[in-house]
Every structure is written in C-alpha cells, then in structure tokens.
C-alpha atoms as a printed R data frame, in Angstrom:
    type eleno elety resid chain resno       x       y       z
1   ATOM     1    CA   UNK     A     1 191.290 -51.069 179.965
2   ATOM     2    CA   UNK     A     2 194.670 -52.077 178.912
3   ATOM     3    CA   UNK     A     3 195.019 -52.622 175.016
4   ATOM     4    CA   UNK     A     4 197.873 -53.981 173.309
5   ATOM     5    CA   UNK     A     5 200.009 -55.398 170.469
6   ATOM     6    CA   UNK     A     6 200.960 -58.901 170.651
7   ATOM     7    CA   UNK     A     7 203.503 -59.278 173.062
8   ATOM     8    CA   UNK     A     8 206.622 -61.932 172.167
9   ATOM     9    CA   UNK     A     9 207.454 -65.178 173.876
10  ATOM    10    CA   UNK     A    10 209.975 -68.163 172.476
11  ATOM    11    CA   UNK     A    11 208.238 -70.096 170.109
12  ATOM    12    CA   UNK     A    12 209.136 -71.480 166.733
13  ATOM    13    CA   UNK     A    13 208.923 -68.434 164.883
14  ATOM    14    CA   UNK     A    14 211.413 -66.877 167.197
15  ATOM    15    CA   UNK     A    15 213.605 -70.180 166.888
16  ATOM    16    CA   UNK     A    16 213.260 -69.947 163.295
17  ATOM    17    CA   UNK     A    17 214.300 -66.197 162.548
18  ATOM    18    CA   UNK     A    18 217.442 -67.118 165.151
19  ATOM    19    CA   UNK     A    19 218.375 -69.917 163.238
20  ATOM    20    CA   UNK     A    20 218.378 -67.972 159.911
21  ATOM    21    CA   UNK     A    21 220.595 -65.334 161.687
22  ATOM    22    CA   UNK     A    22 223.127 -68.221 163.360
23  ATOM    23    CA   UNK     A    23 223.904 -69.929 159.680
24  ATOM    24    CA   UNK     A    24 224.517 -66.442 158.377
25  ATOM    25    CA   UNK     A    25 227.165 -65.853 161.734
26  ATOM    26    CA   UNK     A    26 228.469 -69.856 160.442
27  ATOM    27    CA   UNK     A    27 229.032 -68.261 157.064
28  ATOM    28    CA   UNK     A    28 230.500 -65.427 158.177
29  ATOM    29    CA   UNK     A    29 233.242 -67.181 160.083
30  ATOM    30    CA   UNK     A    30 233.181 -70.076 157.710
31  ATOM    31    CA   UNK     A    31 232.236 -69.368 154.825
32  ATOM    32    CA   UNK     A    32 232.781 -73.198 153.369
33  ATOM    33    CA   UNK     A    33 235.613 -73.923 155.154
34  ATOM    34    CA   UNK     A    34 236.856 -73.986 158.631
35  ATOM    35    CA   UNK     A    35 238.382 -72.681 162.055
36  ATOM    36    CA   UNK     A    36 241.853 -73.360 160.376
37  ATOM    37    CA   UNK     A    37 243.083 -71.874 164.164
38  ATOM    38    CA   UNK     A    38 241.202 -75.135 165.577
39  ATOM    39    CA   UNK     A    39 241.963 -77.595 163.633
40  ATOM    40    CA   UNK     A    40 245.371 -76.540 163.693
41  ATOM    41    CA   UNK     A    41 246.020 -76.678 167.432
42  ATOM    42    CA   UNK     A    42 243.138 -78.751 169.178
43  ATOM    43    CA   UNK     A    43 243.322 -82.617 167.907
44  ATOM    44    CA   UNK     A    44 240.354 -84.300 166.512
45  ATOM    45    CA   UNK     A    45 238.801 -86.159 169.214
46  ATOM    46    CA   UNK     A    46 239.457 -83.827 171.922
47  ATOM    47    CA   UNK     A    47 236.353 -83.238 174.233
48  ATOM    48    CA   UNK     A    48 235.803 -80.239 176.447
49  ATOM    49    CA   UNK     A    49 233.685 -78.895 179.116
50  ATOM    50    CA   UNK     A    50 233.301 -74.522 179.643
51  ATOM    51    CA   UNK     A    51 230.789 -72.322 181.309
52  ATOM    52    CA   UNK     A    52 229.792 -69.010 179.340
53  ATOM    53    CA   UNK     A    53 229.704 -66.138 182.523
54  ATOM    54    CA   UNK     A    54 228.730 -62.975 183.081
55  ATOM    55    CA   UNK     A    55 230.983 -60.318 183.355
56  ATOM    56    CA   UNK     A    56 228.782 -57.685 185.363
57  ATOM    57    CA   UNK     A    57 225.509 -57.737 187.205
58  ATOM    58    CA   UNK     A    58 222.825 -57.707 184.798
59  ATOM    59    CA   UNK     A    59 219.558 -59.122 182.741
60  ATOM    60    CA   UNK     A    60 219.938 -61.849 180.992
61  ATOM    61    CA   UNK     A    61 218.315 -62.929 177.421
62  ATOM    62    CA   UNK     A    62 219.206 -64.888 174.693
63  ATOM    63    CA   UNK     A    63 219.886 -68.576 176.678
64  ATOM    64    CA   UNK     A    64 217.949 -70.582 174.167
65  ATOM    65    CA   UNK     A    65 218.927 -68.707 171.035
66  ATOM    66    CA   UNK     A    66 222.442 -69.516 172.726
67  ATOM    67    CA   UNK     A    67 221.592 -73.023 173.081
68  ATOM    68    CA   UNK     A    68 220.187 -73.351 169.119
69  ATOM    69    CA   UNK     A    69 223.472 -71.511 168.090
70  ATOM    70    CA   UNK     A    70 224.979 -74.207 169.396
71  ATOM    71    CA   UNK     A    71 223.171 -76.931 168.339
72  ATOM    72    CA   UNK     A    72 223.944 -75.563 164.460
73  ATOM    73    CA   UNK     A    73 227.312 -75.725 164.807
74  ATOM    74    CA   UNK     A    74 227.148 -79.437 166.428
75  ATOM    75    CA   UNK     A    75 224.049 -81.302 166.956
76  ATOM    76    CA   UNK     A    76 226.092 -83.052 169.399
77  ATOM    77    CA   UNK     A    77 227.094 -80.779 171.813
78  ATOM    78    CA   UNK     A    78 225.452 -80.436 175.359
79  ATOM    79    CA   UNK     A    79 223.813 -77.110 176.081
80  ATOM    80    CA   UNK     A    80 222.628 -77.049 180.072
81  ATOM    81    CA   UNK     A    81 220.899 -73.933 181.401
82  ATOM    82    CA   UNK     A    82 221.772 -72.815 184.231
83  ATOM    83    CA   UNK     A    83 219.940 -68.717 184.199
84  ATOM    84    CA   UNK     A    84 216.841 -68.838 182.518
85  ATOM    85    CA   UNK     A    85 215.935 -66.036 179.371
86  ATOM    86    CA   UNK     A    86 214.988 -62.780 181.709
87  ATOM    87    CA   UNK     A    87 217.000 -64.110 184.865
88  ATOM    88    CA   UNK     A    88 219.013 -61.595 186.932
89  ATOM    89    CA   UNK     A    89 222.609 -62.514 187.303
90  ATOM    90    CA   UNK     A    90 225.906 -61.273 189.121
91  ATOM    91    CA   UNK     A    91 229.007 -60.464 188.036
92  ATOM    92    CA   UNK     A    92 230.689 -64.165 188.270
93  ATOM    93    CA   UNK     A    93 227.431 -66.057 187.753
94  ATOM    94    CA   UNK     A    94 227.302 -68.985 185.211
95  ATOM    95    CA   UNK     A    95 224.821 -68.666 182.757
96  ATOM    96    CA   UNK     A    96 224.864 -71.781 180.924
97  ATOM    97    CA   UNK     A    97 227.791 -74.774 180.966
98  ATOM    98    CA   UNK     A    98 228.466 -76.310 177.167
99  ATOM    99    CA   UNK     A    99 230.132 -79.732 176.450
100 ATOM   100    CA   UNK     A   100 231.419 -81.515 173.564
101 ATOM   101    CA   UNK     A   101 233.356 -81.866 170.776
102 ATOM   102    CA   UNK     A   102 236.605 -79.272 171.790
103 ATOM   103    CA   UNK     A   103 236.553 -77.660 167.908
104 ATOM   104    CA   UNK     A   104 232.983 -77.099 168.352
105 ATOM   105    CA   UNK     A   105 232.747 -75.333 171.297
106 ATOM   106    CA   UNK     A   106 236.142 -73.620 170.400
107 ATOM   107    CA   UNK     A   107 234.375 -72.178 166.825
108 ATOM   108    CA   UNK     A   108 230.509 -71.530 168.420
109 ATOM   109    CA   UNK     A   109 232.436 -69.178 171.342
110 ATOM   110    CA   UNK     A   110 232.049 -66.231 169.532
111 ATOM   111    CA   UNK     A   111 228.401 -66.513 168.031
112 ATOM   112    CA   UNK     A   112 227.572 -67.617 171.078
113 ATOM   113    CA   UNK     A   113 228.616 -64.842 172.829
114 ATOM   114    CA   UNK     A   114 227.071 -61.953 170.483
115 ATOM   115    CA   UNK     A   115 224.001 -63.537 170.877
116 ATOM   116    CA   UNK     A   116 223.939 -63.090 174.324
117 ATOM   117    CA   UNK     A   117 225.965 -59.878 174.552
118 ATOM   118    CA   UNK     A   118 223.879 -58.489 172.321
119 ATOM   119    CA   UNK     A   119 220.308 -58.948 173.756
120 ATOM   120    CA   UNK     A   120 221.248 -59.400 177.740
121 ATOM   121    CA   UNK     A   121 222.253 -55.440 177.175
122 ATOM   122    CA   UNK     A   122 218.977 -54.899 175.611
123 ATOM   123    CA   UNK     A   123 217.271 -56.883 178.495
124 ATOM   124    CA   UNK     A   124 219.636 -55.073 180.936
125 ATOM   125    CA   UNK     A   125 219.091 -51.525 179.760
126 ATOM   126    CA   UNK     A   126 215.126 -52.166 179.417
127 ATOM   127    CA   UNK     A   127 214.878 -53.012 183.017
128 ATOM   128    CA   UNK     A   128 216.652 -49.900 184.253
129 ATOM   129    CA   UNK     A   129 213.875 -47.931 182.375
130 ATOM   130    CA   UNK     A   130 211.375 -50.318 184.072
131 ATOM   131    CA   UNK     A   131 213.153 -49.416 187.566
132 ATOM   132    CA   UNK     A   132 212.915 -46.110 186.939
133 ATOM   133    CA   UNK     A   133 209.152 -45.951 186.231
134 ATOM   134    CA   UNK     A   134 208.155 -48.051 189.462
135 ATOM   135    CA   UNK     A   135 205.298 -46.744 191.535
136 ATOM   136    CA   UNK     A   136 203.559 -45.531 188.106
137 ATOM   137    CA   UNK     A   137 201.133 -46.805 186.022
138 ATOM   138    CA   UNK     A   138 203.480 -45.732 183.233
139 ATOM   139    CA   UNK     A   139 204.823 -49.475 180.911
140 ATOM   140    CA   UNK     A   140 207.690 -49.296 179.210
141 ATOM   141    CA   UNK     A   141 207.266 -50.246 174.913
142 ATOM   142    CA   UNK     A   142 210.007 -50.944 172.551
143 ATOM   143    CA   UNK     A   143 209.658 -49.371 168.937
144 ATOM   144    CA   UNK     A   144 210.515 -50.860 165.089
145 ATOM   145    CA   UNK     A   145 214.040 -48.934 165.819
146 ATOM   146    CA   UNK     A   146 215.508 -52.805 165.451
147 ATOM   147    CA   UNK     A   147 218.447 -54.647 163.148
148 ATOM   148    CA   UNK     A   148 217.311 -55.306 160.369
149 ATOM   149    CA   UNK     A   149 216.537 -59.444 160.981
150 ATOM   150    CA   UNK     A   150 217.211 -59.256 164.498
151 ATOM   151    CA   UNK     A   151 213.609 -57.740 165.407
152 ATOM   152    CA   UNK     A   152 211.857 -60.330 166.960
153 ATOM   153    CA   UNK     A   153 215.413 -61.501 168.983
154 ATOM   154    CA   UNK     A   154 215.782 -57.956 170.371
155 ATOM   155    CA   UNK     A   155 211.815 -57.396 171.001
156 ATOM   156    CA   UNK     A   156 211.962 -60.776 172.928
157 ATOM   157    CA   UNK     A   157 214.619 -59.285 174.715
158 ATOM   158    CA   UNK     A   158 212.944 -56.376 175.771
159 ATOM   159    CA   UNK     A   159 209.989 -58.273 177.086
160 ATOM   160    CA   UNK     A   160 213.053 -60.517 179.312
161 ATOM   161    CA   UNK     A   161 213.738 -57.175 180.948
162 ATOM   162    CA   UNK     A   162 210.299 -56.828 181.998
163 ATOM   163    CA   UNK     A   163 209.253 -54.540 179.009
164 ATOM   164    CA   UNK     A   164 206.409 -54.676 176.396
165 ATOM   165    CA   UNK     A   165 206.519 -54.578 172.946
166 ATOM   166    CA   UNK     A   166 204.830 -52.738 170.658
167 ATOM   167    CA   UNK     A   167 204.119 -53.745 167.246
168 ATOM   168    CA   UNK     A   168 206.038 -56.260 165.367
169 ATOM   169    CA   UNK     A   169 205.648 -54.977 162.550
170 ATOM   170    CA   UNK     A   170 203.501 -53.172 159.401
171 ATOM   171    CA   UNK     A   171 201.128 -55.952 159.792
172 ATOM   172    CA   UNK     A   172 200.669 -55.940 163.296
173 ATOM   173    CA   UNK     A   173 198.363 -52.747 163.600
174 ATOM   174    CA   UNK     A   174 197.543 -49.079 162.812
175 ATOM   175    CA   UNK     A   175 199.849 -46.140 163.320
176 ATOM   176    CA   UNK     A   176 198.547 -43.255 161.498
177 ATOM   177    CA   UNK     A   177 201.711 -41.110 161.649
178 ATOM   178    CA   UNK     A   178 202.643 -37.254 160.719
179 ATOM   179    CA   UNK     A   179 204.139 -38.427 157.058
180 ATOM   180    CA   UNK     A   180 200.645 -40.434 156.599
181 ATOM   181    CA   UNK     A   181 198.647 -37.057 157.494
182 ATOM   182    CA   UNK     A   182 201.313 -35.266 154.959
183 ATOM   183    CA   UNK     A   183 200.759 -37.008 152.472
184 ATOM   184    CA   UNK     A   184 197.031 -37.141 152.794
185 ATOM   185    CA   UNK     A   185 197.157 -32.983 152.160
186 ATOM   186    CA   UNK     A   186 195.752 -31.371 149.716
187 ATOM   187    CA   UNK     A   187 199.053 -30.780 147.685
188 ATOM   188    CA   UNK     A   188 199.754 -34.346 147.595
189 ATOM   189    CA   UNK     A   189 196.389 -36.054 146.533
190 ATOM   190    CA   UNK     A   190 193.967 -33.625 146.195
191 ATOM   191    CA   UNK     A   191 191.801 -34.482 149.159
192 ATOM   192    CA   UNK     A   192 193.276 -33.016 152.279
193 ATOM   193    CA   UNK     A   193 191.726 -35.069 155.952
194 ATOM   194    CA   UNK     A   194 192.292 -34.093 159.382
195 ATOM   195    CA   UNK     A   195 193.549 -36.774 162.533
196 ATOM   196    CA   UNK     A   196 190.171 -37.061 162.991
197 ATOM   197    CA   UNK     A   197 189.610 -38.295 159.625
198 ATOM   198    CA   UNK     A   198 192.235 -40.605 159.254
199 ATOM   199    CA   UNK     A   199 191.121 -42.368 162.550
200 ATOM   200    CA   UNK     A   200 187.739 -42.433 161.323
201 ATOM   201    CA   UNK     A   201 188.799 -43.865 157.952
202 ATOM   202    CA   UNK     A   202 191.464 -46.151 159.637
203 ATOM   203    CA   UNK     A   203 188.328 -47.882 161.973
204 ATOM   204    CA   UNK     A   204 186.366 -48.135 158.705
205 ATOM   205    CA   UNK     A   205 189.065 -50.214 157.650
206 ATOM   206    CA   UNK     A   206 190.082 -52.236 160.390
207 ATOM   207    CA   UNK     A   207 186.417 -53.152 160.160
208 ATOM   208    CA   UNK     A   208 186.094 -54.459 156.821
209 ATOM   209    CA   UNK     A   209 185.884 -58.182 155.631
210 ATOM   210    CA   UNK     A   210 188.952 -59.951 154.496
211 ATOM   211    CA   UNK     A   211 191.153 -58.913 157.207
212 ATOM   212    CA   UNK     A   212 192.983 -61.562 158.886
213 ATOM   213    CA   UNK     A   213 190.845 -63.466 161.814
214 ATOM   214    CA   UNK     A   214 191.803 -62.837 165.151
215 ATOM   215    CA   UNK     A   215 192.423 -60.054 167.596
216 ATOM   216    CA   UNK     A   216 191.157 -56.641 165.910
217 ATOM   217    CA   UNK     A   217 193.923 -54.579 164.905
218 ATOM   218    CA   UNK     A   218 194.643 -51.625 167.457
219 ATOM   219    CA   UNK     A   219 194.683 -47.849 165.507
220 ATOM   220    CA   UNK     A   220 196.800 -45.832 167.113
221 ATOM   221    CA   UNK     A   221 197.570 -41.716 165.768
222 ATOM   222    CA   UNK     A   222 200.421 -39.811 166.393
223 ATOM   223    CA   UNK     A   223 200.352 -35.739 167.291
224 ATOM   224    CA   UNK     A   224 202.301 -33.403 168.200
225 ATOM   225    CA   UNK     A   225 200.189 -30.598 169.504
226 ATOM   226    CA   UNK     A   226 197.446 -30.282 172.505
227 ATOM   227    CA   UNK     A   227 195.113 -29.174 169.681
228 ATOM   228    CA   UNK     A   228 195.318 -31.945 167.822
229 ATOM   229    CA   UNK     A   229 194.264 -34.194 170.737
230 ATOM   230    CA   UNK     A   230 191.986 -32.274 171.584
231 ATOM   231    CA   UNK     A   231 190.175 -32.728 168.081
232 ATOM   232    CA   UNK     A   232 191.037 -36.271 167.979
233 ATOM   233    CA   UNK     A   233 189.908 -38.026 171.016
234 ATOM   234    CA   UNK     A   234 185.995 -37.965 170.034
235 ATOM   235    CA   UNK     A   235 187.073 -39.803 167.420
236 ATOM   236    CA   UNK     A   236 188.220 -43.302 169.380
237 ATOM   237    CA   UNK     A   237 191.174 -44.580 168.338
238 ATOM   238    CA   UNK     A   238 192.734 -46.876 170.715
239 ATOM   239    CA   UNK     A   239 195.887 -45.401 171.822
240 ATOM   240    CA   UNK     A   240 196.941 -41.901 170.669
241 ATOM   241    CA   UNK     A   241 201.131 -41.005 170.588
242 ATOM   242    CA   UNK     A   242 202.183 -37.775 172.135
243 ATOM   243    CA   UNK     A   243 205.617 -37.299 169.896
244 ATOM   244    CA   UNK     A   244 208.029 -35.140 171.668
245 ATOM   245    CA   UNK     A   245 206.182 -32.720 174.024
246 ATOM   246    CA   UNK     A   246 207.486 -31.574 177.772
247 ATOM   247    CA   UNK     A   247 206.449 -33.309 180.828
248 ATOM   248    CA   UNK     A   248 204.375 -30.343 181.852
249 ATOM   249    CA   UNK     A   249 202.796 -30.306 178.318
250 ATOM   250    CA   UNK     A   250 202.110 -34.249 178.605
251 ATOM   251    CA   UNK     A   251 200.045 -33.727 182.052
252 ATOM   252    CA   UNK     A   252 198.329 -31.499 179.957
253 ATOM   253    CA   UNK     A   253 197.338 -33.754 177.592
254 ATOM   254    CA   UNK     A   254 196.353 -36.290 180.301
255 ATOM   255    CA   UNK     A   255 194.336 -34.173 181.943
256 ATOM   256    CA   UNK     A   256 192.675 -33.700 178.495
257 ATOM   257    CA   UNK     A   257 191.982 -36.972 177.753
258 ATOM   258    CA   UNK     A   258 190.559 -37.896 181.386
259 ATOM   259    CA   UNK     A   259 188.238 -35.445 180.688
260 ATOM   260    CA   UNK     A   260 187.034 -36.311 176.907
261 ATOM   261    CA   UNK     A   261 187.744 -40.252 176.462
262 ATOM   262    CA   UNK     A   262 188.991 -41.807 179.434
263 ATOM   263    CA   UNK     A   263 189.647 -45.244 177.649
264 ATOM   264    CA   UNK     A   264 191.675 -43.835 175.215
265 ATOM   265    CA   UNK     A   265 195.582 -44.852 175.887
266 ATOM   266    CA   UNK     A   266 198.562 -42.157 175.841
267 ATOM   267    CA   UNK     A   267 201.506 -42.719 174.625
268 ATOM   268    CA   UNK     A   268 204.539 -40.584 174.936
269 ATOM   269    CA   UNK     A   269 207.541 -40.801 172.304
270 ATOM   270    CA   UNK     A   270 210.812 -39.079 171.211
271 ATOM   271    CA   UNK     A   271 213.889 -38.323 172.804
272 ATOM   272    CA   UNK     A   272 213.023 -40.285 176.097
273 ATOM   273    CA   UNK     A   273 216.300 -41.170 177.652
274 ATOM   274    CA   UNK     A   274 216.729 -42.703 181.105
275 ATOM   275    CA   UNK     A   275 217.617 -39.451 183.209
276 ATOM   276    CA   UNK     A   276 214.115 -38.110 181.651
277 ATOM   277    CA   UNK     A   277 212.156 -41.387 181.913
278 ATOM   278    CA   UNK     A   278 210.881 -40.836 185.179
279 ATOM   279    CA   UNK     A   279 209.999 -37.095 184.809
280 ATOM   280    CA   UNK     A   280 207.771 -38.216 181.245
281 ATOM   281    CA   UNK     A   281 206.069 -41.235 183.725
282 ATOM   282    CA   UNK     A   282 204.707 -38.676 186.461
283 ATOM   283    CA   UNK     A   283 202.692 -36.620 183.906
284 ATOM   284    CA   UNK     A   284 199.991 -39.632 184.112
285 ATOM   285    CA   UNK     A   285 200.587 -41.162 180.227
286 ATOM   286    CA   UNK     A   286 199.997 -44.953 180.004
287 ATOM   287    CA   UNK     A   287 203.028 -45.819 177.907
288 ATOM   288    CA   UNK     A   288 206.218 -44.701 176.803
289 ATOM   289    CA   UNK     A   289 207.895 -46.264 174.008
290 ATOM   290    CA   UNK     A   290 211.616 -45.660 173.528
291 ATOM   291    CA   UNK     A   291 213.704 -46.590 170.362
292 ATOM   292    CA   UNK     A   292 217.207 -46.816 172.896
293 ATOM   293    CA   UNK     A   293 216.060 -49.869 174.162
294 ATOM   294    CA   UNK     A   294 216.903 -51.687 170.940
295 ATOM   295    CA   UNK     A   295 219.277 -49.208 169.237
296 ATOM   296    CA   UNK     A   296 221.346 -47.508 172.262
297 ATOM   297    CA   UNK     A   297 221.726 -50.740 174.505
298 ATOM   298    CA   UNK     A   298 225.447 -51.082 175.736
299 ATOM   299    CA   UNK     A   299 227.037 -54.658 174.756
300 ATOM   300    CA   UNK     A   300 226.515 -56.920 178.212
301 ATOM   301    CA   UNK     A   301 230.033 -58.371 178.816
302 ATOM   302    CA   UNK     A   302 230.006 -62.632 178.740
303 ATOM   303    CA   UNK     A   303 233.227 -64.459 178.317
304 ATOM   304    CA   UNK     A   304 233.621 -68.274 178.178
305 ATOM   305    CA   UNK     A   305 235.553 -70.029 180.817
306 ATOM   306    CA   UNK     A   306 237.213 -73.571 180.097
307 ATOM   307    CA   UNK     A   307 236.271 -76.246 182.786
C-alpha cells in the first residue's frame, strides 16, 4: 500500500506564495521607481506582441506563475499559453506568447524568465531521475533542501517533471531523525529511547486529540544501520529512511523488511546523484528522495523573442 505526503498541484496557496515572491522581484528591479531604460527609449503608448521560447529540449514548469508575474506588473497585459505546466518542449518551441503595453512586457522579461528558468530546470532535471528509474517500482521524492520562500514553487515543479513530493513542511508529518534520537540520549535529557521508542512514542502522538482533522500524519524514522531496522520494523512506522548505505547494503535491508513488515515503505537518502540513481532503484526500496532536484538543478535556458 502506497502512503504518502500531500502531493502539490496549482491552487491559491501556490498562487499566493508566487505572488509574494513576484512583488519582491518588482521591488527588486523597482524599488519605487521605474525601468528608467524603458521609459527612456520605448514611447508611452507603444504596444507589443513577443513569445517567451525555449532554448533546449526540456520540462517545462512555471507557465502560470509566469502568467501571474505578469499580470502584477500590468493587469492589462495578455498572457496565452501555449505549453502547459509539466509539458515537454523542443529547443525552438514557444511556450507562451505575451501582449500589451511595450514598457510592460519590456520590464516583466526578466522576472518572467527566472521564474521559468528556474523551475523548468527543476522539472527538467527531476524527469531525468524519473527516466532513469523506469521499469522499477522505485518513485522519485523531493526533500525540504528548497529556497527559502520558493518551496512550494520548486516542489510543484518537481511534481511537473513527473516526481513526488515529500513533505511540505514541519507540519506536514513525522520524521524522527538521527539529531531527534541524539538528543533524546541519556546525556542530553536524562532519559535515553531507542528508534523503536521514538516510533512508538511518535504513533502515541499522532494519535492524540487536538491534532488537526484530516489525513493522519505519516511517521517516518531515519537509520543508518541494518541493525537498527532490524529493531525498528516491529514497531510500524509508516515509511522508514535508509540514510546513506550501498546498493548492496539497501537490498539488504529490503530483503529485511519483506521478511518482518512487508507494508512498511523504504526510503533511500543521501548522496543519490543521477549516475547512481538507477543502481540505488534495483536494490527493491520504494522511494528515493534526493535534495539535487531542488538545490543542484541547472538553470533551463528561455529567452523572449519580439513578434
């Protein structure tokens, strides 16, 4: 049984963290002035027509936070589609054509563009580690290794390239990890608990009134050692992280867990790359979650063409 964190679509919240993040690009490049460049050169009333295109062959995501950049800078302006958020395109292929007021399109260009440079390489990049998992039952998972502000914008854009996400954020779920267990010790508090422990304590929690309603929250431990999940799995969390082992220790574990608590998820983390991707998806593990998606993703090249 697959079990998961919420997984992101566009929806108001996502339109509202965008547009906090567009009127802090307007006051970057503003501040309270203006494109003095513009309004220098390009008269008044002057209307325009251009087409933002891809560069190179790619994944494509950020085409309505594009068209609500926009809209900020003129409420005017004409914003038509033309690759929808998690389309594939072709070097040469139009993404979107814009039309308006010539100083507005002129000073949204480079906003614009970031936006889509930005996540379109994190939508690119995710679907080459998708690629290179196919014919496994292995699904790809972002992490919380995000921009500050920009989390929810580059999560969406890992589900565009056919990813999944993993939690949001703190709220979103459990993840009991090694600092948690460290500080638990002994020399910290006084009342040292094992994995097992924490997992029990965690569902004891998860349990208890006053929670928010709706979908239970997922616990989910992190280990590092075969012995560890070994002592762990009786105790049912829902997904359990394997940080940093080999592939050959990871079929290990899976083996392991087949035999002890079948419904328990694996997870393998740290260091996975896309030359070891595949390797890490053929020891059996049900997820792999990898912080390059979101932190490592090369810039997706978009320029804007005048029509």
């Amino acid at each position: 049984m697959q079990r998961d964190y919420r997984q992101l679509e566009w929806d108001d919240r996502l339109a509202d963290d965008c547009r906090q993040l567009v009127r802090l690009a307007i006051r970057e490049d503003l501040d309270r002035f203006y494109d003095w460049t513009t309004v220098a050169l390009v008269p008044e009333g002057a209307e325009a027509r251009a087409q933002v295109v891809a560069r190179r062959p790619g994944v494509i995501a950020g085409v309505e936070a594009a068209r609500l950049t926009l809209a900020e800078y003129d409420p005017r302006a004409v914003w038509q589609a033309r690759v929808a958020d998690g389309g594939a395109v072709r070097a040469g292929d139009v993404i979107a054509e814009m039309s308006g007021a010539a100083r507005s399109l002129l000073t949204a260009e480079r906003p614009i563009l970031n936006i889509i440079g930005h996540l379109s390489g994190i939508a690119t990049l995710t679907a080459q580690y998708v690629e290179a998992v196919a014919g496994t039952k292995t699904r790809i998972y972002d992490t919380r290794k995000t921009t500050p502000g920009w989390r929810r914008l580059e999560k969406f854009a890992v589900r565009c390239g056919g990813g999944y996400n993993h939690r949001i954020g703190l709220f979103d779920g459990v993840l009991i990890k090694d600092n948690h267990l460290a500080f638990g010790s002994e020399a910290q508090t006084g009342a040292r608990f094992t994995p097992a422990e924490a997992v029990a304590r965690a569902r004891q929690f998860v349990a208890s009134p006053g929670l928010p309603e709706g979908k239970p929250l997922l616990v989910e431990l992190e280990v590092d050692r075969i012995e560890q999940l070994r002592e762990v799995l009786p105790a049912g969390p829902d997904i359990v992280l394997l940080d940093n082992m080999s592939p050959e220790l990871l079929t290990q574990c899976v083996a392991l867990r087949n035999q002890l608590a079948l419904d328990v998820e694996l997870e393998a983390s740290g260091g996975i790359n896309l030359s070891t991707v595949a390797a890490v998806a053929r020891s059996g593990v049900d997820r792999i979650s990898a912080g390059a998606l979101t932190h490592s993703a090369a810039w997706f090249d978009v320029g804007l063409d005048w029509l």
